[in-house]
MITORLO-752314 format. One line per 10 residues: number of its first residue (from 1); their letters; for each residue x, y, z of C-alpha. Coordinates in nm, 2 decimals. Layout:
N
NUM> A> X,Y,Z | ... $
end
This chain:
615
1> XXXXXXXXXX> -0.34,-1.57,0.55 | -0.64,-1.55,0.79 | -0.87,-1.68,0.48 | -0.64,-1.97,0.47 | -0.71,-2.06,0.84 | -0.94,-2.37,0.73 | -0.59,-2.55,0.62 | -0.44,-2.56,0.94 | -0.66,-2.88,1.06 | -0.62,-3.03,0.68 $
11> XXXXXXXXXX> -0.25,-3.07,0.73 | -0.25,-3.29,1.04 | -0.58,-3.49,0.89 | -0.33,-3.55,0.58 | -0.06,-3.64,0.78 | -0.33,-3.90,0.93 | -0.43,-4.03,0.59 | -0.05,-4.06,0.45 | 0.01,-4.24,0.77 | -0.31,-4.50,0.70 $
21> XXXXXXXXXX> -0.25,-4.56,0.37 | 0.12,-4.54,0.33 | 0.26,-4.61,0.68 | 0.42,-4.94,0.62 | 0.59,-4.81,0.31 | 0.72,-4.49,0.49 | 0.88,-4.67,0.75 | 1.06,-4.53,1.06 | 1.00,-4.17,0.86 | 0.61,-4.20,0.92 $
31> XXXXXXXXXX> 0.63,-3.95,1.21 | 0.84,-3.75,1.06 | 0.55,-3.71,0.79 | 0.33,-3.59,1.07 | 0.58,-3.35,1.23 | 0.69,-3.14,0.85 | 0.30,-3.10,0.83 | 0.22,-3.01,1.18 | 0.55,-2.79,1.17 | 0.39,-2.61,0.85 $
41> XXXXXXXXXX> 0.05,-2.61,1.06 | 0.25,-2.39,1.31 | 0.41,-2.22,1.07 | 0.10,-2.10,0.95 | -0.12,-2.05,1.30 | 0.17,-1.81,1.41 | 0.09,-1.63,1.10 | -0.28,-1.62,1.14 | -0.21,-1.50,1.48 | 0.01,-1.20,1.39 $
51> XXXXXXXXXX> -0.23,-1.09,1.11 | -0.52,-1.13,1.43 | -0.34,-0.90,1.65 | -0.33,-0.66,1.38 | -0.68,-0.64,1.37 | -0.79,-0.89,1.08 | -1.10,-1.15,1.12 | -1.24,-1.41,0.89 | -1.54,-1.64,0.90 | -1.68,-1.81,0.62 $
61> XXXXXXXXXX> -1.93,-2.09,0.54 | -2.12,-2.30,0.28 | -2.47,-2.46,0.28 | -2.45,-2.85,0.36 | -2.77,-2.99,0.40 | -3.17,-2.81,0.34 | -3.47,-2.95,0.51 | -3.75,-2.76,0.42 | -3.69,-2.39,0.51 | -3.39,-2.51,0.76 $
71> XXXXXXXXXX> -3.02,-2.45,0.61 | -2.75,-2.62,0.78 | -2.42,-2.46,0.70 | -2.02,-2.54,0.75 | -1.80,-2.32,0.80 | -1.49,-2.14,1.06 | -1.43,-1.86,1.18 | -1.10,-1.72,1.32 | -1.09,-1.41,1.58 | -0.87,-1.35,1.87 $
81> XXXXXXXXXX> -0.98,-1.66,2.06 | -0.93,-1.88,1.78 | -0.62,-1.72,1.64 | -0.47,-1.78,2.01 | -0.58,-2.13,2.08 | -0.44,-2.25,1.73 | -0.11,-2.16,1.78 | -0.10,-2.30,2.12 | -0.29,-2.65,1.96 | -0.01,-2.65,1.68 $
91> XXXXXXXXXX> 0.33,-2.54,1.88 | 0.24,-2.79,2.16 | 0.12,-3.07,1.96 | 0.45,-3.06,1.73 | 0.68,-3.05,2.02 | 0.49,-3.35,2.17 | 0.52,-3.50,1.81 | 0.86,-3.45,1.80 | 0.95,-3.62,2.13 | 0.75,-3.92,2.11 $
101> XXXXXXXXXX> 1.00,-4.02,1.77 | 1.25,-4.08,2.08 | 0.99,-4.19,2.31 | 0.82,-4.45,2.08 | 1.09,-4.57,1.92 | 1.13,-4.93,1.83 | 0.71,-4.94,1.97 | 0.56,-5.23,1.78 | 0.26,-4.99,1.65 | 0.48,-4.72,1.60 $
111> XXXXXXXXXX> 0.31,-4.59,1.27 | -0.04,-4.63,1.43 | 0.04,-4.42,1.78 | 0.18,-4.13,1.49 | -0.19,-4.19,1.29 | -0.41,-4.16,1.61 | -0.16,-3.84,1.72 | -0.26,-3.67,1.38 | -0.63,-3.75,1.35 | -0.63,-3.63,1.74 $
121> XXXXXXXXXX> -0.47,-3.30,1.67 | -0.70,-3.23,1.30 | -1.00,-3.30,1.52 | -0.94,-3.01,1.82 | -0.78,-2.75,1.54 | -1.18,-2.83,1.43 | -1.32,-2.76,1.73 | -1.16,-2.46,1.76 | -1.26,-2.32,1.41 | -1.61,-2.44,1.38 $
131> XXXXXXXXXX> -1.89,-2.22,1.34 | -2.20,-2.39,1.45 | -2.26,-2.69,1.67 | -2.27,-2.97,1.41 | -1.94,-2.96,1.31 | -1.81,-2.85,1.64 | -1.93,-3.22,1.83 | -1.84,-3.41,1.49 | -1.54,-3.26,1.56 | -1.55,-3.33,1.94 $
141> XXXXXXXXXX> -1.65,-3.67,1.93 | -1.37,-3.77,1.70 | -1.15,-3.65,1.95 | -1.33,-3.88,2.24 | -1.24,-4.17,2.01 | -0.88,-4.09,1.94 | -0.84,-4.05,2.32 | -0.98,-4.41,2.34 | -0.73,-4.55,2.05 | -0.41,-4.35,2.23 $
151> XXXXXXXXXX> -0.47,-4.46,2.59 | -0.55,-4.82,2.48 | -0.27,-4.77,2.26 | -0.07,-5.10,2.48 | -0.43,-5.25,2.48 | -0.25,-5.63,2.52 | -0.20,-5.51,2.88 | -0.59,-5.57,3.02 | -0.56,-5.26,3.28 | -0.47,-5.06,2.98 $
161> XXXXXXXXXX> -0.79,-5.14,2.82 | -0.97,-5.10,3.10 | -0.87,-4.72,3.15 | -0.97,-4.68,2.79 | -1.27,-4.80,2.80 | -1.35,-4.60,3.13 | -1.25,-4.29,2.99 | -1.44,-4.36,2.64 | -1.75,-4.42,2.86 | -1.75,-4.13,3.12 $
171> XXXXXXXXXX> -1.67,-3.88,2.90 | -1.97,-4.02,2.67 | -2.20,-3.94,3.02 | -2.12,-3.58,2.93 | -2.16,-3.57,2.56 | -2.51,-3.67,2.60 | -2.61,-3.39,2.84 | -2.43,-3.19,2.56 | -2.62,-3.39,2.27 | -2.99,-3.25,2.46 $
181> XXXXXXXXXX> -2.81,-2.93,2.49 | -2.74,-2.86,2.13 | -3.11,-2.98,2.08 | -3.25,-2.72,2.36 | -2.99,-2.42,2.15 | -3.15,-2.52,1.82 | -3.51,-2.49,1.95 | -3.47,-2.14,2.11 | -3.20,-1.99,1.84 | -3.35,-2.21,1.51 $
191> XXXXXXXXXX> -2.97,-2.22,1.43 | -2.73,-2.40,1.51 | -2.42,-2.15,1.43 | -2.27,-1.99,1.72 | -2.27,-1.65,1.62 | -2.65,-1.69,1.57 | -2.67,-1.88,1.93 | -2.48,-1.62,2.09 | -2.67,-1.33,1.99 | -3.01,-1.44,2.10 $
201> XXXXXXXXXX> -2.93,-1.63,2.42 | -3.04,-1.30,2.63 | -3.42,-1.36,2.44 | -3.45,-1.64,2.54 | -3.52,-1.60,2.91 | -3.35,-1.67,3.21 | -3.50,-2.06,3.28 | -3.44,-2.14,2.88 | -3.10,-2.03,2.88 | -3.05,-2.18,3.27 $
211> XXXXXXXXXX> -3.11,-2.53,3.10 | -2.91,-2.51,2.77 | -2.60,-2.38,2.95 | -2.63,-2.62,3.21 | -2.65,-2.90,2.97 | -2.38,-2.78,2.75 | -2.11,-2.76,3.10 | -2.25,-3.16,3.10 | -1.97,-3.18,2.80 | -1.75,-2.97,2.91 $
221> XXXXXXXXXX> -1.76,-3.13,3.28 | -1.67,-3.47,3.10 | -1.40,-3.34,2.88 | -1.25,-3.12,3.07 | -1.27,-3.41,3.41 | -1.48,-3.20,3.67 | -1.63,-3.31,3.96 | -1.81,-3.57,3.93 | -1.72,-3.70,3.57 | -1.37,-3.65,3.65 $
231> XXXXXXXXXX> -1.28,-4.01,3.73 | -1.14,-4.12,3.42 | -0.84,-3.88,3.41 | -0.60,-4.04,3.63 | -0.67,-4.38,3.45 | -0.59,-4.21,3.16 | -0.21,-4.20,3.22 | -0.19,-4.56,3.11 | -0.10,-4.44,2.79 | 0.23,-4.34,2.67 $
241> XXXXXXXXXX> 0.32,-4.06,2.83 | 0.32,-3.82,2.50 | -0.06,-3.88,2.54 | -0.06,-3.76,2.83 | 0.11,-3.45,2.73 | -0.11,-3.40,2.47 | -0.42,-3.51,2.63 | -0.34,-3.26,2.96 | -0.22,-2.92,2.74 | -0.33,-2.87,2.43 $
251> XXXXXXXXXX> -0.61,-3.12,2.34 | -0.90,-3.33,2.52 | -0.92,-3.15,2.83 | -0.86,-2.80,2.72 | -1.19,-2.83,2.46 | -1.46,-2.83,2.76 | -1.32,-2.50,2.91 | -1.31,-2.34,2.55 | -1.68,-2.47,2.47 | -1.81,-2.29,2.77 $
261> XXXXXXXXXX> -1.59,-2.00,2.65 | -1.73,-2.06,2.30 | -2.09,-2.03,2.43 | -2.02,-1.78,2.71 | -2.34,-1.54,2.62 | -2.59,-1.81,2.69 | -2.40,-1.84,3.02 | -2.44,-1.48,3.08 | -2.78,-1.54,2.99 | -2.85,-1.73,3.32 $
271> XXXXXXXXXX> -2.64,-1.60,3.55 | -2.74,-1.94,3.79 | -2.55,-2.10,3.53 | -2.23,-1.94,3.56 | -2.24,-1.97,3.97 | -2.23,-2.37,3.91 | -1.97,-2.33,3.67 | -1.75,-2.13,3.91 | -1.85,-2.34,4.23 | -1.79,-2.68,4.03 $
281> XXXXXXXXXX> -1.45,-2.53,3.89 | -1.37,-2.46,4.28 | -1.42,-2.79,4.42 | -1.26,-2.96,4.19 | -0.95,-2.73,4.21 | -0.97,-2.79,4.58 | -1.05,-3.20,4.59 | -0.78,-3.26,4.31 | -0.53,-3.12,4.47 | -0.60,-3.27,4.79 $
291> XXXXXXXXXX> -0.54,-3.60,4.61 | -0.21,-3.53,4.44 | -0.09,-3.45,4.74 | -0.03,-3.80,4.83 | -0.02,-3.98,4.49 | 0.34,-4.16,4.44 | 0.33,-4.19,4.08 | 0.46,-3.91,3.92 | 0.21,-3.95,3.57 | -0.09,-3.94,3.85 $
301> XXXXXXXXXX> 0.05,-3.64,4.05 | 0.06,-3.42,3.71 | -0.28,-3.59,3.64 | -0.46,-3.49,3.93 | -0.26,-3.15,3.92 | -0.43,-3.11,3.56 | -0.76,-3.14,3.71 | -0.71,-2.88,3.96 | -0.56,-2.64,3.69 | -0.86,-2.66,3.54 $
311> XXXXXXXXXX> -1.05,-2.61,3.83 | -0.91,-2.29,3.83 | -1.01,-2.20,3.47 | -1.40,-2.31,3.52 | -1.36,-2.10,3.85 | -1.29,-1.79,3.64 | -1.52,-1.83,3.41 | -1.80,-1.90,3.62 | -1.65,-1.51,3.86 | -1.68,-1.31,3.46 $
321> XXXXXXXXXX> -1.30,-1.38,3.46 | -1.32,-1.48,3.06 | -1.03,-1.32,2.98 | -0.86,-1.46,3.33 | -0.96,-1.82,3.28 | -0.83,-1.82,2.89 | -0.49,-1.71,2.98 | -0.48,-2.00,3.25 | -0.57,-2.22,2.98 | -0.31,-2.11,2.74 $
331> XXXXXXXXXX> -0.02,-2.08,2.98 | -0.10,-2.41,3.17 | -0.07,-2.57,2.85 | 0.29,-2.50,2.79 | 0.40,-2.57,3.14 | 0.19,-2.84,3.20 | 0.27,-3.02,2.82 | 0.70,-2.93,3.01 | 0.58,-3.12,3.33 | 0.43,-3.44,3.17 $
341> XXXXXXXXXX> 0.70,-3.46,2.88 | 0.97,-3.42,3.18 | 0.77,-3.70,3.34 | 0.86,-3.92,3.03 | 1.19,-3.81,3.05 | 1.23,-3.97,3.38 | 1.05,-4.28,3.31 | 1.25,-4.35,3.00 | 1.54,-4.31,3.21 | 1.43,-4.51,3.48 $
351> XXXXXXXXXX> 1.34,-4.84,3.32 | 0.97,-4.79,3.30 | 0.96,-4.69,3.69 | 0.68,-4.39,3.78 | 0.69,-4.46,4.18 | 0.89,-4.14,4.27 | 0.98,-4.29,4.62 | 1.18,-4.53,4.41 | 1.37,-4.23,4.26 | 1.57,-3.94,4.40 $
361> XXXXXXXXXX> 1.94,-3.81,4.32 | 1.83,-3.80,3.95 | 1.92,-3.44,3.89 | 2.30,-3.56,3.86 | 2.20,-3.85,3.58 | 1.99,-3.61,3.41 | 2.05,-3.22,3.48 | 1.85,-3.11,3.14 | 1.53,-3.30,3.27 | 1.60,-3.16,3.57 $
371> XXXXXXXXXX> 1.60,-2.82,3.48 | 1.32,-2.82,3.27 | 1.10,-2.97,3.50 | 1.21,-2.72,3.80 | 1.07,-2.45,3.58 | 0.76,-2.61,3.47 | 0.69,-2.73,3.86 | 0.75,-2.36,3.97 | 0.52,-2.23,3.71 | 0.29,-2.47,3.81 $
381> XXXXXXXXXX> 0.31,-2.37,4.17 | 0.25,-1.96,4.09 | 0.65,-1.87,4.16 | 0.68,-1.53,4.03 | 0.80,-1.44,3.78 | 0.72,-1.79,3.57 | 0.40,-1.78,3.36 | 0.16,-1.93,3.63 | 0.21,-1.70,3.85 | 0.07,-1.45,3.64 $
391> XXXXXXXXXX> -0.24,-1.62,3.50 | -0.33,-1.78,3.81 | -0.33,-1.44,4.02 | -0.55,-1.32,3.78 | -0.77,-1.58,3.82 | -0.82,-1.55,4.17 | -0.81,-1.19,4.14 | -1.13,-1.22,3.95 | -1.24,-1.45,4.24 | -1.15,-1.18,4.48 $
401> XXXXXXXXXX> -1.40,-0.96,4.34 | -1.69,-1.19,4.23 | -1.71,-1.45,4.61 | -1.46,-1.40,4.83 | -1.53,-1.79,4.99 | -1.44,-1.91,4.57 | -1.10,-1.65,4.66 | -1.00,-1.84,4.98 | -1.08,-2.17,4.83 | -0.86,-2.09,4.54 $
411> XXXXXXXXXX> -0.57,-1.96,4.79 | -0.60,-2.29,4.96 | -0.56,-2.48,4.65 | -0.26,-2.25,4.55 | -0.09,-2.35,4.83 | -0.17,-2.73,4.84 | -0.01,-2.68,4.45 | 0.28,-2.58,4.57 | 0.39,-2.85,4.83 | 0.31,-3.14,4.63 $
421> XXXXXXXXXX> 0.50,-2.98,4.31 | 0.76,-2.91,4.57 | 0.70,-3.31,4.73 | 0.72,-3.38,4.38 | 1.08,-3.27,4.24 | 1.24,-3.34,4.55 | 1.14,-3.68,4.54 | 1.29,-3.76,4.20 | 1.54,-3.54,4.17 | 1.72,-3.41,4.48 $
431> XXXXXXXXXX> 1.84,-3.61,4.78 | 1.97,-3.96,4.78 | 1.89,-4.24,4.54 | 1.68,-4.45,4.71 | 1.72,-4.74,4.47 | 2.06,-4.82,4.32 | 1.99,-5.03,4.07 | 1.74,-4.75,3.94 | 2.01,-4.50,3.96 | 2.31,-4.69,3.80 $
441> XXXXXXXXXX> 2.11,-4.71,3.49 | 1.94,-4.39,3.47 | 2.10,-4.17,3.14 | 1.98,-3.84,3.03 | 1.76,-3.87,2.70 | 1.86,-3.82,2.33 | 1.84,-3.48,2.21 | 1.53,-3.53,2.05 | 1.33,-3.54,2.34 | 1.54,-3.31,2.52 $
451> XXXXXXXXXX> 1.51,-3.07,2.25 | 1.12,-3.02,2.31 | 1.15,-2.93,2.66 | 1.41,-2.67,2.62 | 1.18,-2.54,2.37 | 0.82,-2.60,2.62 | 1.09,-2.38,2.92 | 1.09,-2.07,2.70 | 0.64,-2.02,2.72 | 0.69,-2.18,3.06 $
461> XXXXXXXXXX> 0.89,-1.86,3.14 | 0.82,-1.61,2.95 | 0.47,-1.66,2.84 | 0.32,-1.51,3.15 | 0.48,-1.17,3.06 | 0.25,-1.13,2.78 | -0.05,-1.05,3.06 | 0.14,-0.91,3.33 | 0.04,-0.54,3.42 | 0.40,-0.45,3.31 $
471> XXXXXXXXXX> 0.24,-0.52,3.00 | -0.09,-0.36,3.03 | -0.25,-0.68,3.04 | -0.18,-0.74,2.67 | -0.32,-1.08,2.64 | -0.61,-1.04,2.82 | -0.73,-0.76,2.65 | -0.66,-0.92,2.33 | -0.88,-1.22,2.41 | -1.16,-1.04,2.60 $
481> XXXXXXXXXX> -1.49,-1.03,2.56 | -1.62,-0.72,2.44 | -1.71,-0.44,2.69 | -1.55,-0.70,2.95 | -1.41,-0.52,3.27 | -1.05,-0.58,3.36 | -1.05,-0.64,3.72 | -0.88,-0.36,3.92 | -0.55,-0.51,4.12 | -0.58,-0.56,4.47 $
491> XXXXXXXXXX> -0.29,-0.59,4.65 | -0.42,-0.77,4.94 | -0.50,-1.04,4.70 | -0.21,-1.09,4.51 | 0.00,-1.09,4.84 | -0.20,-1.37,4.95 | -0.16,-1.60,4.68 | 0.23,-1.51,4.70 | 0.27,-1.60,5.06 | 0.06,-1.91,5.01 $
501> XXXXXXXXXX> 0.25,-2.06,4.73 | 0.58,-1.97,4.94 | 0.42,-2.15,5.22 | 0.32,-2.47,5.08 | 0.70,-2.47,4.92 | 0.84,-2.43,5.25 | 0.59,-2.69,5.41 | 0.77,-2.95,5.11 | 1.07,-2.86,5.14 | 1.03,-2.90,5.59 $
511> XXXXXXXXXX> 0.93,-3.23,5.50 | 1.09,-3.40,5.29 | 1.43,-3.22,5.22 | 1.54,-3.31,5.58 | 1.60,-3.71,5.51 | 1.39,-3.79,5.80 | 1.09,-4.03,5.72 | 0.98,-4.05,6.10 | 0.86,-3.75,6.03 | 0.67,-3.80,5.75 $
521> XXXXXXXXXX> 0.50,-4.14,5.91 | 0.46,-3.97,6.25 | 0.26,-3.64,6.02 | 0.05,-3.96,5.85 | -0.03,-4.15,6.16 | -0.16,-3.79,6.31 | -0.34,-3.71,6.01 | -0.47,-4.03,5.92 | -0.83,-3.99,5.87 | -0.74,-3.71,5.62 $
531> XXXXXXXXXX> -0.48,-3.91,5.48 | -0.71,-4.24,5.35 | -0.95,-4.00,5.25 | -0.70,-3.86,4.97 | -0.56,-4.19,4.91 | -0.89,-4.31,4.82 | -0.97,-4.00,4.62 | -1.26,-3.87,4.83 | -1.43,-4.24,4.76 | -1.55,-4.12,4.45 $
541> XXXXXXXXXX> -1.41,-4.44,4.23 | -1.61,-4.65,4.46 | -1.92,-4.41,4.44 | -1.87,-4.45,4.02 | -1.85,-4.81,4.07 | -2.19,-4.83,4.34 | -2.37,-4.63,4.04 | -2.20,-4.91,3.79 | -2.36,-5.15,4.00 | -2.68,-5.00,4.09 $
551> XXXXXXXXXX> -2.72,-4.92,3.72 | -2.66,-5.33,3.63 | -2.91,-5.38,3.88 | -3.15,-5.15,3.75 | -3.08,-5.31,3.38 | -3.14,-5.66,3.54 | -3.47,-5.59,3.66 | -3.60,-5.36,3.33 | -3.44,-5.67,3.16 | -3.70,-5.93,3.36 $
561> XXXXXXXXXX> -4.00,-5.68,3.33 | -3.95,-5.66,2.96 | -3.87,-6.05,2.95 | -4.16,-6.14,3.17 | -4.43,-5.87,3.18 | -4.40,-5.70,2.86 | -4.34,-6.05,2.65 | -4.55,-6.24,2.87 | -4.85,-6.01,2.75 | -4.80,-6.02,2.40 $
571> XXXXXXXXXX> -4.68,-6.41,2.40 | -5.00,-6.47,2.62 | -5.20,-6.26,2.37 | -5.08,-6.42,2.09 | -5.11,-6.79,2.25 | -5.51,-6.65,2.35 | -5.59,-6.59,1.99 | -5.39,-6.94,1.90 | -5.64,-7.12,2.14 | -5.96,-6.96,2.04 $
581> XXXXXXXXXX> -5.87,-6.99,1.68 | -5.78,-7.38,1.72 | -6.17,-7.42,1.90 | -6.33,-7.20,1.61 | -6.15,-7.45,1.36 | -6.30,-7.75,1.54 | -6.63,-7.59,1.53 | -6.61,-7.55,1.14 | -6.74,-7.92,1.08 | -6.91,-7.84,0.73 $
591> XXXXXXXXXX> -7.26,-7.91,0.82 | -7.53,-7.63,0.76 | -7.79,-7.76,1.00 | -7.49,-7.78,1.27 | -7.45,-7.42,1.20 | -7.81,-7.28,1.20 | -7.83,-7.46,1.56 | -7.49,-7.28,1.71 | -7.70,-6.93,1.56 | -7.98,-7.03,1.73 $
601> XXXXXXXXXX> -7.87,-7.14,2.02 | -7.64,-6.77,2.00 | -7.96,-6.58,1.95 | -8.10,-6.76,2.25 | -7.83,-6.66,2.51 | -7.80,-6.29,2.38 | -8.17,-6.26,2.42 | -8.12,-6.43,2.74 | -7.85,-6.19,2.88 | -8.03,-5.90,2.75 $
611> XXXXX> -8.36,-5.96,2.91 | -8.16,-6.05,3.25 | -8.02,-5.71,3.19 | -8.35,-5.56,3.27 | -8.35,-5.46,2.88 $
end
């Protein structure tokens, strides 16, 4: 079955073409189409991964193009990394599939949202297989553009458009730092496989492999919305909230922190590298959180939320947590894909509302959303004994040991996670409805969206298990790197992170459970300074859009030089040799003696010059 890992990204990618080609005869059974292939995708990841764990491997390839003693193959390979992430891709994507038949339904490009969903899904199953580089940012740059079409997906709305177009562009910033840094790879490795890449990235020297990796975390900053390129993410949730889901778990973002996983040895390589990985993962787990701490939208709270998760997960890889970071990333992905489809949930039942100060009192109107979303929240938030709790502390156990400051950075975020998650489901669900009209039409959603989050609560639960020490740290040792440490407990640690997470729930629940808004404007008007600064995001959208502007500015003026300098040099030139040729041609008057004069007279004045000359 292993050998027959290369099918698993042909299924959705058929799915995709039946959809293109036959959409408008299929009907309202076009996404069902999608979902029996993606369901067989699943069907056949889980069994890749259970022949993995029993020790098998495969990795194959084909030449594709020659130029002159260069061979550029295509090919996969599947090990325990791969075998991991493709049932995670698969099993999230078809419960997102599934859901957005009831979410979607009656959409007016119903058949194209299920197309893009498809093409978006073949395209990261081919990231994760590829071999070599080529077919890995073919692969990757196909996603970028099914990002674009799924946002934009209500394009008629201008805003909508907008985000697209903002997250199409940023995320291009980084693909072109990753561009030079597939070129820089190729130069030192002569290959462009990463089996080849990875093995020689400690000849290469420190400086060499200092600049490829730094240029390769360019893409993965952009994809996976770091500080700075990370702007575009909360934009993002002007798609339909399945997107979002899909975009946030198991898809767009999750491919930057597997392509530094991907080419972890050239990391290693540099060592300065993997310090502005870890430090860049930090902040932005930090700053992110800060924000969603006072966001009102419930989409742009799990947004900004995402963002800090993944914080996290650069953070460990850049402390030699590998095996740490990858278990955030494959646990965040089912609660987090439970968090934004629980979001949808509530939006479908509220009309197309998202301000959760419009909502509360919902958990009576819909106690299976309710549920659902109280376990991914806690998981989000590190509650033992839910899966976050687990791969987070691991995490920042690995933080513990590498920079204690990245540690206490990490604990501070942990706890700023926990009171706006807590901020967060008290807001919608508990307490009183705060608008009535809201409320009286609020109903639970059909079972087939309900359906996927009971089945997103089981990994949200249970998941973490897999690399708890009960276990012996199954999971991680399963997708380690080889002769990677496992980092010894630490009690101290692990206590800290506990208490922090019951602190910030406490701090939500002090807040807001009490019914008393004085106190909440009385904690803003006392915090103020701190409180515009997250509502504006740390400034950095205006920061983005001074660069915008400096960078019109900048084309405005290249755009005059070239108009005025450049063109005025070669138009001058060419209007020079005009004007000399049009007195040449009035000189050519047919007569010979006129000629032999202008010689003589030409011989005079040379002779002239040269004897003034002092020749």
């Amino acid at each position: 079955m292993v050998e027959h890992a290369w099918l698993i990204p042909l299924l959705p990618l058929l799915a995709y073409a039946a959809q293109v080609f036959f959409g408008r005869a299929l009907g309202a059974y076009t996404a069902w189409v999608g979902v029996v292939l993606l369901a067989a995708g699943a069907a056949l990841s889980l069994g890749v991964l259970a022949q993995v764990l029993g020790g098998a491997a495969a990795a194959a390839s084909f030449p594709w193009l020659k130029i002159g003693d260069l061979t550029f193959a295509m090919g996969f390979r599947v090990g325990p990394l791969e075998a991991a992430m493709l049932a995670m891709v698969t099993v999230v994507s078809l419960m997102v599939e599934i859901y957005s038949i009831g979410y979607l339904h009656g959409d007016a490009k119903y058949n194209r949202f299920f197309a893009n969903v498809n093409l978006f899904v073949a395209s990261m199953l081919g990231v994760v297989l590829a071999d070599n580089f080529l077919l890995f940012f073919a692969c990757w740059e196909i996603m970028g553009l099914c990002s674009y079409l799924l946002i934009g997906h209500w394009y008629e709305d201008l805003d909508n458009a907008r985000a697209a177009t903002k997250s199409f562009l940023v995320t291009r910033l980084g693909d072109i730092g990753l561009l030079i840094g597939i070129f820089v790879t190729f130069w030192h490795a002569h290959s462009l496989n990463f089996a080849d890449i990875n093995q020689s990235a400690a000849s290469w020297g420190a400086g060499a492999a200092t600049l490829a990796a730094l240029l390769i975390f360019t893409g993965a900053v952009g994809k996976s919305a770091q500080v700075p390129l990370h702007v575009w993410l909360p934009d993002a949730m002007a798609g339909p909230t399945p997107v979002s889901a899909l975009i946030h778990a198991a898809t767009m973002v999750a491919a930057g922190v597997f392509l530094v996983a991907r080419t972890y040895p050239v990391f290693e390589a540099s060592g300065t590298a993997l310090q502005v990985v870890a430090w860049v993962g930090g902040l932005t787990a930090l700053l992110a959180a800060t924000m969603a701490t006072v966001q009102v939208d419930i989409k742009k709270m799990l947004a900004y939320s995402t963002m800090s998760q993944l914080g996290y997960m650069m953070l460990g890889l850049g402390v030699f947590g590998y095996a740490a970071a990858l278990f955030h990333l494959l646990s965040h992905a089912f609660f987090k894909a439970l968090l934004f489809l629980g979001s949808g949930s509530v939006i479908h039942a509220a009309g197309g509302e998202q301000n959760m100060h419009r909502m509360g009192g919902l958990r009576r109107k819909l106690p299976w959303t309710t549920v659902t979303f109280v376990i991914g929240g806690l998981a989000l938030a590190g509650i033992p004994p839910l899966s976050g709790y687990f791969s987070k502390d691991e995490v920042l156990l690995a933080a513990f040991r590498a920079n204690p400051a990245l540690f206490w950075i990490g604990v501070a975020t942990a706890g700023l996670t926990a009171y706006y998650v807590m901020r967060g489901i008290w807001l919608t669900f508990f307490g009183e409805p705060r608008d009535a009209h809201l409320y009286a039409h609020a109903h639970e959603s059909p079972a087939v969206m309900v359906g996927p989050l009971l089945v997103l609560a089981v990994p949200a639960v249970f998941f973490g298990w897999l690399g708890s020490p009960q276990l012996g740290h199954a999971l991680q040792h399963f997708i380690a790197l080889p002769g990677e440490a496992e980092p010894a407990a630490d009690r101290f640690a692990a206590a800290a992170t506990i208490a922090m997470a019951f602190a910030g729930l406490a701090l939500g629940l002090a807040i807001y459970a009490g019914g008393r808004p004085a106190l909440r404007r009385d904690l803003i008007r006392a915090l103020r300074p701190l409180y515009v600064l997250f509502k504006q995001k740390w400034y950095f959208d205006h920061l983005a859009l001074g660069l915008t502007g400096l960078g019109l500015g900048l084309a405005q003026v290249v755009g005059a030089l070239d108009r005025y300098v450049v063109d005025g040099v070669v138009n001058g030139l060419a209007w020079l040799t005009g004007a000399v040729g049009q007195l040449v041609r009035r000189a050519a008057v047919g007569d010979a003696q006129a000629y032999m004069l202008t010689m003589a007279g030409a011989v005079l004045v040379g002779l002239a010059v040269y004897l003034g000359m002092g020749g």
